[in-house]
BAROTOR-508829 format. One record per residue (C-alpha): residue number from 1; y, x, z. Coordinates in Angstrom, 1 decimal, padded with zeros to 4 digits. Layout:
BEGIN
(site NUM, (Y, X, Z));
...
END
This chain:
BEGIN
(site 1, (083.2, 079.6, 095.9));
(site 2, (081.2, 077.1, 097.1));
(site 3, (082.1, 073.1, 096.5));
(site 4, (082.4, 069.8, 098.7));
(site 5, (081.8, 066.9, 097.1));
(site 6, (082.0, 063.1, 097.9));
(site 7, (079.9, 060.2, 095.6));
(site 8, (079.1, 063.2, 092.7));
(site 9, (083.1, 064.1, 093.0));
(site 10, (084.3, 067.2, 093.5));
(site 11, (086.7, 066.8, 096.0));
(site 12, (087.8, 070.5, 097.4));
(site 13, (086.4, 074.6, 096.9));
(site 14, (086.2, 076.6, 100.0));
(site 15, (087.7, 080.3, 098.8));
(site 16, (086.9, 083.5, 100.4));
(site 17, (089.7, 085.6, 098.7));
(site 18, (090.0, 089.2, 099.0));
(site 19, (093.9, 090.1, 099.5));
(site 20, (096.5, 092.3, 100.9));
(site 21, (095.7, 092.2, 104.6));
(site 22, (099.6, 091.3, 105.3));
(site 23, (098.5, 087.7, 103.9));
(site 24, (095.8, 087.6, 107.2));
(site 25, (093.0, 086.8, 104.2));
(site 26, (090.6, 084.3, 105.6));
(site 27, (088.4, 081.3, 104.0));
(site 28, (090.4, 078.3, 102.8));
(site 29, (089.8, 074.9, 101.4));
(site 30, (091.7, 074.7, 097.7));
(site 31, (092.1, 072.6, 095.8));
(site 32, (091.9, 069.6, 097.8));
(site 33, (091.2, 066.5, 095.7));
(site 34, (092.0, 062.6, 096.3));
(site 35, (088.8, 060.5, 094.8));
(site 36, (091.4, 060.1, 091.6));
(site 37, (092.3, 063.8, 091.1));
(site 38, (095.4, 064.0, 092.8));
(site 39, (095.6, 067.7, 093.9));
(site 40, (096.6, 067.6, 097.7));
(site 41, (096.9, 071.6, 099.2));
(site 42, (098.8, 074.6, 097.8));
(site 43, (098.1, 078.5, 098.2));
(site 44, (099.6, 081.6, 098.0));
(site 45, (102.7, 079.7, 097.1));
(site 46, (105.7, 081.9, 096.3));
(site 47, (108.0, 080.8, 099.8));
(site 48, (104.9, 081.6, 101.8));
(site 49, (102.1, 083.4, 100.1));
(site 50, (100.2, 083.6, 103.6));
(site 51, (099.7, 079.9, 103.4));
(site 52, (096.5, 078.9, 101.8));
(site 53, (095.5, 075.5, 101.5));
(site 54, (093.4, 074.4, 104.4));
(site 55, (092.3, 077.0, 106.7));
(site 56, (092.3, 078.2, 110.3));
(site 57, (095.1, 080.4, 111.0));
(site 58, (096.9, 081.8, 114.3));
(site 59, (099.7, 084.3, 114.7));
(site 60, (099.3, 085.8, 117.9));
(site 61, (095.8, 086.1, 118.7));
(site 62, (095.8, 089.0, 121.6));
(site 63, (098.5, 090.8, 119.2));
(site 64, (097.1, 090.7, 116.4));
(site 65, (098.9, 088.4, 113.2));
(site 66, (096.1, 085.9, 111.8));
(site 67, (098.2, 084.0, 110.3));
(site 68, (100.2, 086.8, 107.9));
(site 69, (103.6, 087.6, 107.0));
(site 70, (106.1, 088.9, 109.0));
(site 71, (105.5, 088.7, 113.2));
(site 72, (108.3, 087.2, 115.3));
(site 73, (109.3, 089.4, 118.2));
(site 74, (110.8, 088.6, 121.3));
(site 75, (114.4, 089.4, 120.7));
(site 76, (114.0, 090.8, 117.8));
(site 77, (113.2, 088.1, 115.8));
(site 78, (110.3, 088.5, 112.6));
(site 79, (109.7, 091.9, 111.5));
(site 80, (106.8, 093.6, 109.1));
(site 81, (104.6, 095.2, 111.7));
(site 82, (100.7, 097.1, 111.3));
(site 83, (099.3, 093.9, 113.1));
(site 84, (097.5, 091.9, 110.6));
(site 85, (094.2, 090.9, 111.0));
(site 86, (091.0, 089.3, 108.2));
(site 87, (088.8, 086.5, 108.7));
(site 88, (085.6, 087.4, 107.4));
(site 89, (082.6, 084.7, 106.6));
(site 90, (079.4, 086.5, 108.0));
(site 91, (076.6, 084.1, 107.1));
(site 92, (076.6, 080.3, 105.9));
(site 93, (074.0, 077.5, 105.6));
(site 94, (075.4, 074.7, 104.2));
(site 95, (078.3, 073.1, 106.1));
(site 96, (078.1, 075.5, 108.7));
(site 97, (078.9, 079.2, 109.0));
(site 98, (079.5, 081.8, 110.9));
(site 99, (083.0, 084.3, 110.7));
(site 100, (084.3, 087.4, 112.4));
(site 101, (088.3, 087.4, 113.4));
(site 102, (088.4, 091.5, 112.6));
(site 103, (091.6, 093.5, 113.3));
(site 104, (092.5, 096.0, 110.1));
(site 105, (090.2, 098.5, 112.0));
(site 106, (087.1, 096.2, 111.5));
(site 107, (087.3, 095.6, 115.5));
(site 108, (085.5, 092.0, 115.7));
(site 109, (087.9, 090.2, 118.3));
(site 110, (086.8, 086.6, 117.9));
(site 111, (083.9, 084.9, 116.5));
(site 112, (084.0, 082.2, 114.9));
(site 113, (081.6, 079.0, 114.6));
(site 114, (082.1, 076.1, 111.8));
(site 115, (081.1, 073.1, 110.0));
(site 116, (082.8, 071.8, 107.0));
(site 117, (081.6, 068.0, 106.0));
(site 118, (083.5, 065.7, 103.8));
(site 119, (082.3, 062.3, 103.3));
(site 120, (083.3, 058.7, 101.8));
(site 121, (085.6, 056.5, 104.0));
(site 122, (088.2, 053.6, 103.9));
(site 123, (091.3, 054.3, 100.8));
(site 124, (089.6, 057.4, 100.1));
(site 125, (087.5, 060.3, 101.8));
(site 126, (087.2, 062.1, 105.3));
(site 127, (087.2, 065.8, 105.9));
(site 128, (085.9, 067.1, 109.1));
(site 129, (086.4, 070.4, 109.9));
(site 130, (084.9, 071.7, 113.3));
(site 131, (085.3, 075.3, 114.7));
(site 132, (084.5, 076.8, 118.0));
(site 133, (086.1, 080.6, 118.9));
(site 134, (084.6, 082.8, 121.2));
(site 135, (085.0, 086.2, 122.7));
(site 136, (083.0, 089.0, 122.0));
(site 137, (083.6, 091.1, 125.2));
(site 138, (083.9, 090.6, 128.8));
(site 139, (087.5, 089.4, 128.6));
(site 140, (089.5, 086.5, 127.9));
(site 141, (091.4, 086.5, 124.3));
(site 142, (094.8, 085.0, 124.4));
(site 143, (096.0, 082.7, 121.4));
(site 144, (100.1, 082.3, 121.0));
(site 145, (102.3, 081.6, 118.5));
(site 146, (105.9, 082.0, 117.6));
(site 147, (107.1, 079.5, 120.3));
(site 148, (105.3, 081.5, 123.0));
(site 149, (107.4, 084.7, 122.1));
(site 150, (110.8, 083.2, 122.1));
(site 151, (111.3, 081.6, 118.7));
(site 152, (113.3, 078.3, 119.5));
(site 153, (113.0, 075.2, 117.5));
(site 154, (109.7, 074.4, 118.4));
(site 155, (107.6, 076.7, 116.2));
(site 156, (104.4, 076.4, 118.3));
(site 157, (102.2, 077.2, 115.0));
(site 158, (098.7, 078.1, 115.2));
(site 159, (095.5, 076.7, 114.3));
(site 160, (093.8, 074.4, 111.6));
(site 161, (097.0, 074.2, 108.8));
(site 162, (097.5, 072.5, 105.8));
(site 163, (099.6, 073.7, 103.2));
(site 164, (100.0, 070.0, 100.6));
(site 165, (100.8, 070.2, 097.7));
(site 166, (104.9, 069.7, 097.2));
(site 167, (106.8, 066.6, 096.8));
(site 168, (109.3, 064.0, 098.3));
(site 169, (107.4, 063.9, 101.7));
(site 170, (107.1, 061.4, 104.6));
(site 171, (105.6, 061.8, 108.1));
(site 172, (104.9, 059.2, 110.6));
(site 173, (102.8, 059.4, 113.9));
(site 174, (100.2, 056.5, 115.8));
(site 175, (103.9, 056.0, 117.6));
(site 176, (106.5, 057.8, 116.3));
(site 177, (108.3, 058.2, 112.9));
(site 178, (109.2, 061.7, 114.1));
(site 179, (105.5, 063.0, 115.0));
(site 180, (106.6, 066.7, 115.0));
(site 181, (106.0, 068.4, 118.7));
(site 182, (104.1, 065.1, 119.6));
(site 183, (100.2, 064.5, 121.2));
(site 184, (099.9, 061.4, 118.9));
(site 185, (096.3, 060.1, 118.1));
(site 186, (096.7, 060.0, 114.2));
(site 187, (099.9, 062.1, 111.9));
(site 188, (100.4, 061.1, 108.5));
(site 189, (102.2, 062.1, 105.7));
(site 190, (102.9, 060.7, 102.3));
(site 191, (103.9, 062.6, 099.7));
(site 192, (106.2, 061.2, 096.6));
(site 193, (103.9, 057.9, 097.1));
(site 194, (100.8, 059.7, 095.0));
(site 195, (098.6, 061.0, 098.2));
(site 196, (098.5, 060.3, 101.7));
(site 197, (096.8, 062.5, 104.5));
(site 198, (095.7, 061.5, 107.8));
(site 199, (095.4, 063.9, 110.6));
(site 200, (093.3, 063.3, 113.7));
(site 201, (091.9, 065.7, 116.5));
(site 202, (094.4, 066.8, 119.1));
(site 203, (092.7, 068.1, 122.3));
(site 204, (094.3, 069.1, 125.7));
(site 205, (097.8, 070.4, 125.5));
(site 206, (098.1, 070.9, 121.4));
(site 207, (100.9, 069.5, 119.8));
(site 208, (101.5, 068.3, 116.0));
(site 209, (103.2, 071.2, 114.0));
(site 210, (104.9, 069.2, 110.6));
(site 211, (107.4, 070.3, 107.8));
(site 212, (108.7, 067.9, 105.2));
(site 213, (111.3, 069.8, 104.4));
(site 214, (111.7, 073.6, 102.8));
(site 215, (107.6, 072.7, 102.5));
(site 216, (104.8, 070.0, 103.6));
(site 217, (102.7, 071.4, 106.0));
(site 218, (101.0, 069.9, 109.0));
(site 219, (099.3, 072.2, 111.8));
(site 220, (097.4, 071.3, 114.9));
(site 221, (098.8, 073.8, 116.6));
(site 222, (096.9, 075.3, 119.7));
(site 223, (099.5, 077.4, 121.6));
(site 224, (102.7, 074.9, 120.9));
(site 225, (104.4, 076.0, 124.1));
(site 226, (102.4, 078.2, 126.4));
(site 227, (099.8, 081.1, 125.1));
(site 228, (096.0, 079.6, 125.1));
(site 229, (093.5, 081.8, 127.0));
(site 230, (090.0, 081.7, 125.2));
(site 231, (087.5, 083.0, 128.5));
(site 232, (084.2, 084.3, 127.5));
(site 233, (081.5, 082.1, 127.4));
(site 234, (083.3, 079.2, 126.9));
(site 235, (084.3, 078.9, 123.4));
(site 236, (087.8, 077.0, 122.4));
(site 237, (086.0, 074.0, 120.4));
(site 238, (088.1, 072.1, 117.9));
(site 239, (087.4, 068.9, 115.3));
(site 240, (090.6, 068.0, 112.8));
(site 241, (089.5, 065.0, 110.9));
(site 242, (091.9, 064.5, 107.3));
(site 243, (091.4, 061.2, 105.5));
(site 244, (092.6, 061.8, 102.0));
(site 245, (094.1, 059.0, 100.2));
(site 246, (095.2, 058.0, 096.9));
(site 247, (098.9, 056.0, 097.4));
(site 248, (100.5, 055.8, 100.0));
(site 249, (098.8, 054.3, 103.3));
(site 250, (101.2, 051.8, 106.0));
(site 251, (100.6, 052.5, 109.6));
(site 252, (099.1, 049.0, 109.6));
(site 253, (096.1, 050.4, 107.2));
(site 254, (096.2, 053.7, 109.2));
(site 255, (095.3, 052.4, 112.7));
(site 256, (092.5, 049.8, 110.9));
(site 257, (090.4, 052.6, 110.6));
(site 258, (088.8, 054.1, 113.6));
(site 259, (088.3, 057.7, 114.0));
(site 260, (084.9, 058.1, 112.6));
(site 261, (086.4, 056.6, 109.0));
(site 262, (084.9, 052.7, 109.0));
(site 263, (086.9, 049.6, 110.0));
(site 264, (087.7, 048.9, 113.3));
(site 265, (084.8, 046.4, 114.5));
(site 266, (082.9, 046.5, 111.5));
(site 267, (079.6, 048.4, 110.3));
(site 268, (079.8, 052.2, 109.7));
(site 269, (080.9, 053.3, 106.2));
(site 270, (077.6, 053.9, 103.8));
(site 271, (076.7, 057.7, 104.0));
(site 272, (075.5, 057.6, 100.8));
(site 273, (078.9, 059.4, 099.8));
(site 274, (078.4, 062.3, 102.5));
(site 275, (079.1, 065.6, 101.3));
(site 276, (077.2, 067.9, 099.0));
(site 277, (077.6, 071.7, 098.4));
(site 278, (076.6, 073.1, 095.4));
(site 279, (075.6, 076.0, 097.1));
(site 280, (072.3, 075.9, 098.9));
(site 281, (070.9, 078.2, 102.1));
END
C-alpha cells in the first residue's frame, strides 16, 4: 500500500487487493481522509462489495465487466455471467503508473496510464486523479455501461467512482440541486454535515452519475447514454479533481474556488502541502 499525504498528513492509501475476480479487482484509493480525520470512501461494503473506494471502474468495456457484480443484459436484466475482468498495476514511480485492463484469461485489452497527486487547497485538500486508456491492438475498444444496454433510469455508470462513506447525504450541482445525469462544471455532496466532496472534470459528452439514497456514490461516468469508442492511438484522457472538506461547504464557497484549488483572482495556493508517497521509485 502506498500512501498520499498532504502537509505531513496522511490523507488516503492506494490498495492493490487481490480478490474474487467477480468483484473486477483493481487499485483503489481507501481510506480517504479529510485534513481532521473524517473518513470519506467505503469498500467492499456489504450492498455492493464491487465498490471500492475511489477507483476507475467500467462495466462494459468491449464485453467484458470491469466494474464487478452481476452484468445487466438487454432484456434480461443483471445476471452472473464468466465476464469479469482485473486491473492490474504494472510498474509505478511515484504518482504515476502504469496498469493492464486483463480479461480472466490474462488477455491485456486496455492499458492504462495514471497520475495520482493530492495537494493542499481552500477548506481542505485536492485530489487529482488523471488516467489516459489506450488500445493494445489495431482496433477500437468500446466502453458502455448499463444505460447503453437497456437499463432505464439513467444508469449510465462507468468511470472514475467514489464510493463515501454513509450518512444523511446531500448533492448539489454549479446549477442544479438535482446534478444527477447533468454536464455541470462542479457536483457536490455533503454528507450528515461532517465532510463535503467536490467533484470537477467532465469532458465531452459524460454525464454526472450520483446516489444519495440506498448509498453515496458519485461517478463521472463515460458512456452515460451512448457506448464510447476508444480508437487506437488516441487514448481516452481523463482528469477528476475531488476537493475534500471538513463541514459542509455552500455553493457560494464552492464556486470561490477555481479549478486548480486557489481563490478565484488571487495567488495560487502554497505547494508546500503537495503530496508525498511514502513509497519511493
Amino acid at each position: 500500500m502506498t500512501g498520499l499525504h498532504v502537509g505531513g498528513r496522511e490523507v488516503a492509501i492506494v490498495v492493490r487487493p487481490d480478490l474474487d475476480i467477480r468483484l473486477a479487482p483493481r487499485p483503489y484509493l481507501h481510506p480517504v481522509r479529510t485534513l481532521s480525520g473524517v473518513t470519506v470512501t467505503d469498500a467492499l461494503c456489504y450492498d455492493h462489495p464491487w465498490h471500492m473506494g475511489a477507483s476507475v471502474t467500467i462495466a462494459d468495456v468491449d464485453g467484458r465487466n470491469f466494474w464487478g457484480g452481476r452484468t445487466y443484459v438487454r432484456d434480461e436484466g443483471y445476471r452472473w455471467l464468466d465476464d469479469h475482468g482485473r486491473i492490474v498495476e504494472v510498474s509505478s514511480c511515484g504518482p504515476a503508473s502504469v496498469l493492464e485492463w486483463q480479461a480472466a484469461s490474462g488477455e491485456v485489452i486496455l492499458r492504462e496510464e495514471r497520475t495520482v497527486t493530492a495537494s493542499a487547497a481552500p477548506h481542505g485538500w485536492r485530489l487529482s486523479f488523471a488516467y489516459a486508456l489506450s488500445t493494445v491492438a489495431e482496433s477500437e475498444v468500446v466502453l458502455g455501461s448499463p444505460a447503453t444496454h437497456g437499463r432505464p433510469g439513467q444508469a449510465g455508470y462507468g468511470g472514475f467512482f467514489w464510493r463515501a462513506a454513509p450518512g444523511v447525504a446531500r448533492a448539489f450541482g454549479a446549477a442544479s440541486d438535482s446534478p444527477h445525469a447533468s454536464a455541470d462544471p462542479w457536483l457536490a455532496v455533503t454528507v450528515d454535515d461532517r465532510y463535503t466532496l467536490v467533484f470537477r472534470g467532465l469532458a465531452d459528452a459524460d454525464r454526472w452519475f450520483v446516489r444519495t439514497g440506498d448509498y453515496v456514490g458519485v461517478c463521472a461516468a463515460l458512456a452515460f447514454t451512448d457506448p464510447l469508442p476508444i480508437k487506437p492511438g488516441r487514448p481516452l484522457t481523463r482528469t477528476i479533481e475531488v476537493l475534500v472538506a471538513d463541514g459542509a461547504l455552500t455553493r457560494d464557497q464552492i464556486e470561490a474556488v477555481d479549478l486548480t484549488g486557489s481563490p478565484t483572482g488571487r495567488e495560487a495556493h502554497p505547494r508546500d502541502g503537495d503530496a508525498r508517497w511514502s513509497r519511493g521509485c
